[in-house]
N, CA, C and O atoms as a GROMACS GRO file, in nm:
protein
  384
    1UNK      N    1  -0.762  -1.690   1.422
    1UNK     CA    2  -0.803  -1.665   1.559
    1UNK      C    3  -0.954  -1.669   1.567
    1UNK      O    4  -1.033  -1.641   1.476
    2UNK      N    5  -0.983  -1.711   1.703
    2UNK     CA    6  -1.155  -1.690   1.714
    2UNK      C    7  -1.215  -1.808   1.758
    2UNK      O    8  -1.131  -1.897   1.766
    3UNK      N    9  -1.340  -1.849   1.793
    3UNK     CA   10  -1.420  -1.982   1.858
    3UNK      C   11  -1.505  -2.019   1.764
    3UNK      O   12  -1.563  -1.930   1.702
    4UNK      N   13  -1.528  -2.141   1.737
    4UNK     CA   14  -1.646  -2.175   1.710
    4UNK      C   15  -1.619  -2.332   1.627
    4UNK      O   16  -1.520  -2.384   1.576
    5UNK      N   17  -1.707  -2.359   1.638
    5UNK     CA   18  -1.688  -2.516   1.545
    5UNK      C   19  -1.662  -2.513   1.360
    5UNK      O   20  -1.621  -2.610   1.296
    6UNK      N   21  -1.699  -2.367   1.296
    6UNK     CA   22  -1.675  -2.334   1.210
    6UNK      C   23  -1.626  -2.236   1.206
    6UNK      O   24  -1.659  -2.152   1.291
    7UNK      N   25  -1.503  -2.195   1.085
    7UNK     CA   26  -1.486  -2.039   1.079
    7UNK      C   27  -1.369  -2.045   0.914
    7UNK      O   28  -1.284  -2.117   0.862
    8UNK      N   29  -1.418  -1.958   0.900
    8UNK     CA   30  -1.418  -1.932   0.730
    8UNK      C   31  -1.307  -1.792   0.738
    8UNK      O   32  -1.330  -1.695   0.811
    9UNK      N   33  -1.196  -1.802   0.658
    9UNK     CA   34  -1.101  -1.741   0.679
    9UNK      C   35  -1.072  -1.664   0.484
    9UNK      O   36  -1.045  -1.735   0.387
   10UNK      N   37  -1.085  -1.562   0.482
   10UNK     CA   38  -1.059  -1.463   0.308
   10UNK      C   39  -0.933  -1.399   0.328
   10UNK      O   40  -0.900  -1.328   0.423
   11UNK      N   41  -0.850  -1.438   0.203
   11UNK     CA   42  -0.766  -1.358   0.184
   11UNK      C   43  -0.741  -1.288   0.086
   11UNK      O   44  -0.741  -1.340  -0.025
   12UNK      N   45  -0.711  -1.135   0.105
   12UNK     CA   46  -0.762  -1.088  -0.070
   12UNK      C   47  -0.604  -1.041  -0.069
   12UNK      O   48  -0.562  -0.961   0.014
   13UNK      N   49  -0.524  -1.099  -0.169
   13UNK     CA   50  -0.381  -1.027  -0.181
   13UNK      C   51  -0.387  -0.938  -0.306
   13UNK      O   52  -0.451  -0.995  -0.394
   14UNK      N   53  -0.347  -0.832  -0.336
   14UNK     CA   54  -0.293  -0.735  -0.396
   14UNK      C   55  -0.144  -0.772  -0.462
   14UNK      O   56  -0.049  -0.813  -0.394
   15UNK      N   57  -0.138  -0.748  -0.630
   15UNK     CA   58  -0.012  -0.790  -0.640
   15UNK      C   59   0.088  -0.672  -0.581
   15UNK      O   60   0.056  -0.564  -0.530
   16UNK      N   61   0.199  -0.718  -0.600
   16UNK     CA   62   0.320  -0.577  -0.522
   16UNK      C   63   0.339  -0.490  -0.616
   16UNK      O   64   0.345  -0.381  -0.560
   17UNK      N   65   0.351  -0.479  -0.722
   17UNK     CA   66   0.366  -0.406  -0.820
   17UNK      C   67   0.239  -0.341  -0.914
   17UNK      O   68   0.237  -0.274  -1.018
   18UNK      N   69   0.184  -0.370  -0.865
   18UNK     CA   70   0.013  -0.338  -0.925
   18UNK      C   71  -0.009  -0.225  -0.932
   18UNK      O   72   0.081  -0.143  -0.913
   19UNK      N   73  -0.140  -0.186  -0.962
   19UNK     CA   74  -0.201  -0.010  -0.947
   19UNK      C   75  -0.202   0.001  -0.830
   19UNK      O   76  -0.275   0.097  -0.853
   20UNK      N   77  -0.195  -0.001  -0.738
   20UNK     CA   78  -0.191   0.052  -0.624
   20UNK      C   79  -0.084   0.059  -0.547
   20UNK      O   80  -0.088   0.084  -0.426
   21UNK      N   81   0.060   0.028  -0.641
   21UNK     CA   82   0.209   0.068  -0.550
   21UNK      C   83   0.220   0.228  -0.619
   21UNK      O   84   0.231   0.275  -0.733
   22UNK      N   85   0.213   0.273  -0.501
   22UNK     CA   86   0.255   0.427  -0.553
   22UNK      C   87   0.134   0.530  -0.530
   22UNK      O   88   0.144   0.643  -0.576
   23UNK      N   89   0.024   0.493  -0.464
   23UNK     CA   90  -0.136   0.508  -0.524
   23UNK      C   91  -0.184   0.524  -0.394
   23UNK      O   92  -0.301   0.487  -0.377
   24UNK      N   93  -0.136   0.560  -0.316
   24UNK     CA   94  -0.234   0.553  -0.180
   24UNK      C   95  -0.355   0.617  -0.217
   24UNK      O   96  -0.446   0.565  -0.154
   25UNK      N   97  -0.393   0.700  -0.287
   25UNK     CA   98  -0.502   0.779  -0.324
   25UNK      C   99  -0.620   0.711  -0.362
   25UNK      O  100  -0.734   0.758  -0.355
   26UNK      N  101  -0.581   0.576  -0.410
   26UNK     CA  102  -0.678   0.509  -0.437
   26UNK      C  103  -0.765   0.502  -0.592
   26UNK      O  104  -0.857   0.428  -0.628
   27UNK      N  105  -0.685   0.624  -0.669
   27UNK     CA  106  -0.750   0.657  -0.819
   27UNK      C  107  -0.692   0.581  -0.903
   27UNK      O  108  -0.753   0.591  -1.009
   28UNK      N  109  -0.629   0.530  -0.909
   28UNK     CA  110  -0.584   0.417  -1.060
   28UNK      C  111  -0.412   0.457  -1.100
   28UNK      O  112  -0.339   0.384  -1.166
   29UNK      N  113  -0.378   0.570  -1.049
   29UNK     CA  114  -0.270   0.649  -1.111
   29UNK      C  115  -0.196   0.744  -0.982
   29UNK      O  116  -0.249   0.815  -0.896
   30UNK      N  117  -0.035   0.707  -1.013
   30UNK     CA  118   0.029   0.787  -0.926
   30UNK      C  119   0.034   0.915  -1.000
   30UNK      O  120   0.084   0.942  -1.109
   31UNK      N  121  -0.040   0.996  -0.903
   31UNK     CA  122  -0.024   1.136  -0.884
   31UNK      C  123   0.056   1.260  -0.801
   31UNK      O  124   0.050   1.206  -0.690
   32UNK      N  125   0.100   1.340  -0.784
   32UNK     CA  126   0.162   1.410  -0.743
   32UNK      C  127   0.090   1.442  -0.561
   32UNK      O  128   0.161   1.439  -0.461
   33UNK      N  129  -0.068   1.472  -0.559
   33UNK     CA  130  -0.084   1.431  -0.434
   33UNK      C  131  -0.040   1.274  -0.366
   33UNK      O  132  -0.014   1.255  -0.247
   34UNK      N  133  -0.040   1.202  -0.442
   34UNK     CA  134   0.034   1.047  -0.406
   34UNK      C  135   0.172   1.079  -0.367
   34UNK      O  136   0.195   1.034  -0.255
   35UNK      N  137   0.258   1.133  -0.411
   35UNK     CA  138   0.393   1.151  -0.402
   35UNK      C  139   0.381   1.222  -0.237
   35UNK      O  140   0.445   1.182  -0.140
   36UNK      N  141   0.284   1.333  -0.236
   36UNK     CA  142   0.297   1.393  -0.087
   36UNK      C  143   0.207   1.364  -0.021
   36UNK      O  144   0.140   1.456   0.027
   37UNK      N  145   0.171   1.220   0.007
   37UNK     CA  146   0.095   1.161   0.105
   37UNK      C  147   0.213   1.063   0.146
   37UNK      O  148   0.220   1.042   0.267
   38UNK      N  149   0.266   1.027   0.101
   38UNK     CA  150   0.367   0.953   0.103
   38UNK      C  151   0.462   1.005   0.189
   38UNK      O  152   0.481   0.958   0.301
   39UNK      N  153   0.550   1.137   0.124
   39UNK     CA  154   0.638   1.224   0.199
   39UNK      C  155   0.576   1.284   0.339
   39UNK      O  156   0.652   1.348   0.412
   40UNK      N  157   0.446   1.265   0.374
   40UNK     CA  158   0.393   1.318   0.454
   40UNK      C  159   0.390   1.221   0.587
   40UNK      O  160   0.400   1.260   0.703
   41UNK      N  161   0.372   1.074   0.538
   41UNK     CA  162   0.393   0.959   0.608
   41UNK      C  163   0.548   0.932   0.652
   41UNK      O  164   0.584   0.904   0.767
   42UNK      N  165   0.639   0.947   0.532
   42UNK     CA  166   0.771   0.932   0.582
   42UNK      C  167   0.835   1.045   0.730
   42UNK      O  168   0.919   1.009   0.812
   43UNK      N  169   0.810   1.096   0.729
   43UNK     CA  170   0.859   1.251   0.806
   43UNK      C  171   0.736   1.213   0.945
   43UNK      O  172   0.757   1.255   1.058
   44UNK      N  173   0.654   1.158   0.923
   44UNK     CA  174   0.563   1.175   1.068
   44UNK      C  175   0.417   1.210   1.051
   44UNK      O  176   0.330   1.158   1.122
   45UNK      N  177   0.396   1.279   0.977
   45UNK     CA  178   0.243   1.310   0.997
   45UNK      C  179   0.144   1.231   0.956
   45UNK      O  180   0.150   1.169   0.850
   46UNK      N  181   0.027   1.224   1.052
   46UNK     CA  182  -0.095   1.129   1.025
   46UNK      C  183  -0.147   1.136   0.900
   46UNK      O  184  -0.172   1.245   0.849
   47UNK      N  185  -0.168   1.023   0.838
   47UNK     CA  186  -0.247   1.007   0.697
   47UNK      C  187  -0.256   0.882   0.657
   47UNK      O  188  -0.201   0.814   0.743
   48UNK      N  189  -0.296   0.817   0.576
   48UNK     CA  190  -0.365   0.681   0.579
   48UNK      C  191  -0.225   0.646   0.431
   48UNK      O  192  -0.221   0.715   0.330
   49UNK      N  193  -0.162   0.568   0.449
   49UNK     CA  194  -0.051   0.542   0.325
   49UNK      C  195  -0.010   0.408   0.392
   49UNK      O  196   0.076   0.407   0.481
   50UNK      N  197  -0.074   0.289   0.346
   50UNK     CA  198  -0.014   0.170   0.375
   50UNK      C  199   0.137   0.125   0.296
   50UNK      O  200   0.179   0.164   0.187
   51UNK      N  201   0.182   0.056   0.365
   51UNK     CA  202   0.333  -0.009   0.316
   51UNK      C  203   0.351  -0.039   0.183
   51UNK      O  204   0.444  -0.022   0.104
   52UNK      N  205   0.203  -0.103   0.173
   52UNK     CA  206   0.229  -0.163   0.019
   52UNK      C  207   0.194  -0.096  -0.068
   52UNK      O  208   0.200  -0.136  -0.184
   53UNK      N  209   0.147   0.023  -0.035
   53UNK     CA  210   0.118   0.188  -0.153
   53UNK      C  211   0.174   0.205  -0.142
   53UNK      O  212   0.215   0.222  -0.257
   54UNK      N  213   0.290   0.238  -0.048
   54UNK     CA  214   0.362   0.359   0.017
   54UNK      C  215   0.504   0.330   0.016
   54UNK      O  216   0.574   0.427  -0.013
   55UNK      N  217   0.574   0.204   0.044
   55UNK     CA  218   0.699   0.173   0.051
   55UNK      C  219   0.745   0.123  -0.111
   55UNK      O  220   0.742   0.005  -0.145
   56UNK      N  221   0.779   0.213  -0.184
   56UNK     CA  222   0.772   0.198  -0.306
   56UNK      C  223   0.898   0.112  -0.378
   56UNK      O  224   0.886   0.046  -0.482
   57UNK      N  225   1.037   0.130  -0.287
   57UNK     CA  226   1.128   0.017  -0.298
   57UNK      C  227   1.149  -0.104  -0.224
   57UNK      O  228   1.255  -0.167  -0.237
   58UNK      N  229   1.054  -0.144  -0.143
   58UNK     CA  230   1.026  -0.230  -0.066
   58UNK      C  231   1.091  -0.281   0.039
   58UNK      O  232   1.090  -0.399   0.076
   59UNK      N  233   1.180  -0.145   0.113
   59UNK     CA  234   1.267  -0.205   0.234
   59UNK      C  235   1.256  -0.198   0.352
   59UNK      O  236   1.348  -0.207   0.434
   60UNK      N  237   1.115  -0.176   0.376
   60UNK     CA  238   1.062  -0.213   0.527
   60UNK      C  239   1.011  -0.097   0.569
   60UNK      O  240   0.931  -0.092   0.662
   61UNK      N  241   1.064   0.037   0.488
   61UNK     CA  242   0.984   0.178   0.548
   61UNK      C  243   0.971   0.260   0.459
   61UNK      O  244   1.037   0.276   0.356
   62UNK      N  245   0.856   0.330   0.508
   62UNK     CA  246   0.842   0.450   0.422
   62UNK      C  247   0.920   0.583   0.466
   62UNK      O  248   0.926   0.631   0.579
   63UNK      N  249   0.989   0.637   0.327
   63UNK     CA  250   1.084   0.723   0.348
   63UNK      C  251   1.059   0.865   0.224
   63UNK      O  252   0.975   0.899   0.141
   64UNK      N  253   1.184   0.913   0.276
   64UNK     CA  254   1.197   1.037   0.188
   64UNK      C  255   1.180   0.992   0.008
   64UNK      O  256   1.088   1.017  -0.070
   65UNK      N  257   1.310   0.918  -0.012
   65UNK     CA  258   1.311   0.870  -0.120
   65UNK      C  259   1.189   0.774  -0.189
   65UNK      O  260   1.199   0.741  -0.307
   66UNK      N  261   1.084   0.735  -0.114
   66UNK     CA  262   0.967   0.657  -0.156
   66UNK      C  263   0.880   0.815  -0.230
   66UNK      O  264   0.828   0.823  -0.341
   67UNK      N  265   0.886   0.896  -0.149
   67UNK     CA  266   0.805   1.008  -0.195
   67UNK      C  267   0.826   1.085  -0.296
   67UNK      O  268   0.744   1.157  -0.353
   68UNK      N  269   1.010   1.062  -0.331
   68UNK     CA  270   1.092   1.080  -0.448
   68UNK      C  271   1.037   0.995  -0.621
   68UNK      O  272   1.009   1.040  -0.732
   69UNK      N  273   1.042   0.878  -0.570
   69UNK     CA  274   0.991   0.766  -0.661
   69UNK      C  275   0.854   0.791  -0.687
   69UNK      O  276   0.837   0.764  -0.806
   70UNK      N  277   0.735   0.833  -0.630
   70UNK     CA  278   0.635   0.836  -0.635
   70UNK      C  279   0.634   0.983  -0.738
   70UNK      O  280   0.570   0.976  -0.842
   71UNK      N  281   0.708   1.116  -0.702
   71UNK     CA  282   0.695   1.216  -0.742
   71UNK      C  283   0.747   1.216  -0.931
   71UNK      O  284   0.710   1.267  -1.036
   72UNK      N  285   0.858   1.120  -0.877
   72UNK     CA  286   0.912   1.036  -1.031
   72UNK      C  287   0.773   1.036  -1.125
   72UNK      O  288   0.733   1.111  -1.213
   73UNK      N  289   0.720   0.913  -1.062
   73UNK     CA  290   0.613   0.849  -1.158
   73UNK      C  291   0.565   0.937  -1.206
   73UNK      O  292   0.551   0.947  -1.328
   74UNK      N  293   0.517   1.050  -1.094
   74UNK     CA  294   0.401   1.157  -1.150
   74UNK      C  295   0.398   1.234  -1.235
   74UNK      O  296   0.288   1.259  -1.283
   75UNK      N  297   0.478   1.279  -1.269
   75UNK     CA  298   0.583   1.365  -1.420
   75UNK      C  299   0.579   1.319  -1.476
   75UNK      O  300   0.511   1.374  -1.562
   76UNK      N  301   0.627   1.181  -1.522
   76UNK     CA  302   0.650   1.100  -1.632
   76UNK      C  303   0.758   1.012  -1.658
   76UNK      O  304   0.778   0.956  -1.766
   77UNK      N  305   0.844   1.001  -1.531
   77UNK     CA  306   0.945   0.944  -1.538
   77UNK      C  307   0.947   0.791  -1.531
   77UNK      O  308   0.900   0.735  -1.432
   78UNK      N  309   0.991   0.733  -1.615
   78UNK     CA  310   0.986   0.574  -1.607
   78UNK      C  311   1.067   0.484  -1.486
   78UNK      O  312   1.183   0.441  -1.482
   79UNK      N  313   0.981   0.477  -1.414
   79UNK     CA  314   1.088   0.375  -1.305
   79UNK      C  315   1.001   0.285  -1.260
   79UNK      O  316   0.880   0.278  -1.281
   80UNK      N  317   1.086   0.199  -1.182
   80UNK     CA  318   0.963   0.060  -1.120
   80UNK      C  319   0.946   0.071  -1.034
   80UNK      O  320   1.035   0.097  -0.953
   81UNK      N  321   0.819   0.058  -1.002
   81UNK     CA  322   0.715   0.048  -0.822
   81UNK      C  323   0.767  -0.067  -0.790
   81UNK      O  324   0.777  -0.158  -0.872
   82UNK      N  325   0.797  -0.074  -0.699
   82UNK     CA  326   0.815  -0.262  -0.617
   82UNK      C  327   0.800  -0.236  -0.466
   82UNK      O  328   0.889  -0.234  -0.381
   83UNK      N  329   0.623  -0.210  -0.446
   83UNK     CA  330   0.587  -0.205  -0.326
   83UNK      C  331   0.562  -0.389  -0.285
   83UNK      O  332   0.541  -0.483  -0.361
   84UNK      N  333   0.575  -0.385  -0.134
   84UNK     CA  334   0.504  -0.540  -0.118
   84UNK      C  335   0.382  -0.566  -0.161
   84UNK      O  336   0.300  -0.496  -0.221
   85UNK      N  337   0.379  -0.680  -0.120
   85UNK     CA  338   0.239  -0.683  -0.181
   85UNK      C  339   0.149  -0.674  -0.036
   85UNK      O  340   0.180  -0.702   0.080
   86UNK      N  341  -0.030  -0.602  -0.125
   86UNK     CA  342  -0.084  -0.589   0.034
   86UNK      C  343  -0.183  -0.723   0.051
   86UNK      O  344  -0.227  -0.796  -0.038
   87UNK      N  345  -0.206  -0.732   0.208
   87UNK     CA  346  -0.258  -0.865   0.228
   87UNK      C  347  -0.414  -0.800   0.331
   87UNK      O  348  -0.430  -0.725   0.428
   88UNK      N  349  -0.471  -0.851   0.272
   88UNK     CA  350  -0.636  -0.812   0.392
   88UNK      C  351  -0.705  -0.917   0.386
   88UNK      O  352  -0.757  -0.961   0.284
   89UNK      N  353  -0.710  -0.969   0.509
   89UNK     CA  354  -0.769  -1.098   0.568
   89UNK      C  355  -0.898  -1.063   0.630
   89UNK      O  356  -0.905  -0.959   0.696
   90UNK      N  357  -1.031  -1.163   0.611
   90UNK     CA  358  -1.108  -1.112   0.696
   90UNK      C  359  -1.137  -1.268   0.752
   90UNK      O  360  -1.142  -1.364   0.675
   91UNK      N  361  -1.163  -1.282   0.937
   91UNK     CA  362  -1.225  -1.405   0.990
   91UNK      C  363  -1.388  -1.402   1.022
   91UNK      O  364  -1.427  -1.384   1.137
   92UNK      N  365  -1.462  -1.416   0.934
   92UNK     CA  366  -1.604  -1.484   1.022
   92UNK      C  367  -1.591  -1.665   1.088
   92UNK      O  368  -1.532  -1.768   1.056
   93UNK      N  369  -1.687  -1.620   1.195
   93UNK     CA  370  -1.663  -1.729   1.277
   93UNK      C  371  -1.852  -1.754   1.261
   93UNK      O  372  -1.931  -1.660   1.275
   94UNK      N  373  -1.897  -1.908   1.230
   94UNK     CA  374  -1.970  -1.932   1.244
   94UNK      C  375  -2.029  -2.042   1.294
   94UNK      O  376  -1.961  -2.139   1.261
   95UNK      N  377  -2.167  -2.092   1.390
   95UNK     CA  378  -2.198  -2.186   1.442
   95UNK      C  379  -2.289  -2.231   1.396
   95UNK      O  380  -2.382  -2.153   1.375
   96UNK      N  381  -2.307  -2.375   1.356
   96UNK     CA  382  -2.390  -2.462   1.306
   96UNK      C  383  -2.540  -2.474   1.346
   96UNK      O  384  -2.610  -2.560   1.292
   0.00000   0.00000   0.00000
């Protein structure tokens, strides 16, 4: 989207399974505050937990059981993240 005779379009994808499924926190590692930022998003309350941190079995929402899986990780329990993957696009538009 946007005007101009030029325009330069970035896409930075995130793999789905990466450090950051499970991680809304942003530190490298699912943690137990990760688990209840998560549960905090599923149920309603405002907080910043994107899909692809946050939806940890990848079926379109964040839920109880995502906050389950996350709380998993944090203990020590071995299971697999399979958040989507995240996508952040940025458009500059520029004129010659």
């Amino acid at each position: 989207a946007g005007s101009g005779q030029w325009q330069l379009t970035s896409t930075h994808i995130n793999a789905g399974s990466g450090s950051a499924c499970g991680d809304p926190g942003g530190d490298g590692s699912v943690m137990v505050t990760d688990a209840l930022a998560i549960l905090r998003k599923s149920v309603g309350i405002a907080g910043q937990c994107r899909y692809c941190h946050c939806d940890i079995d990848a079926n379109g929402s964040v839920t109880v059981t995502d906050a389950l899986l996350a709380l998993k990780t944090a203990v020590g329990i071995d299971i697999t993240l399979d958040c989507l993957a995240c996508v952040d696009s940025t458009t500059t538009t520029t004129l010659p």
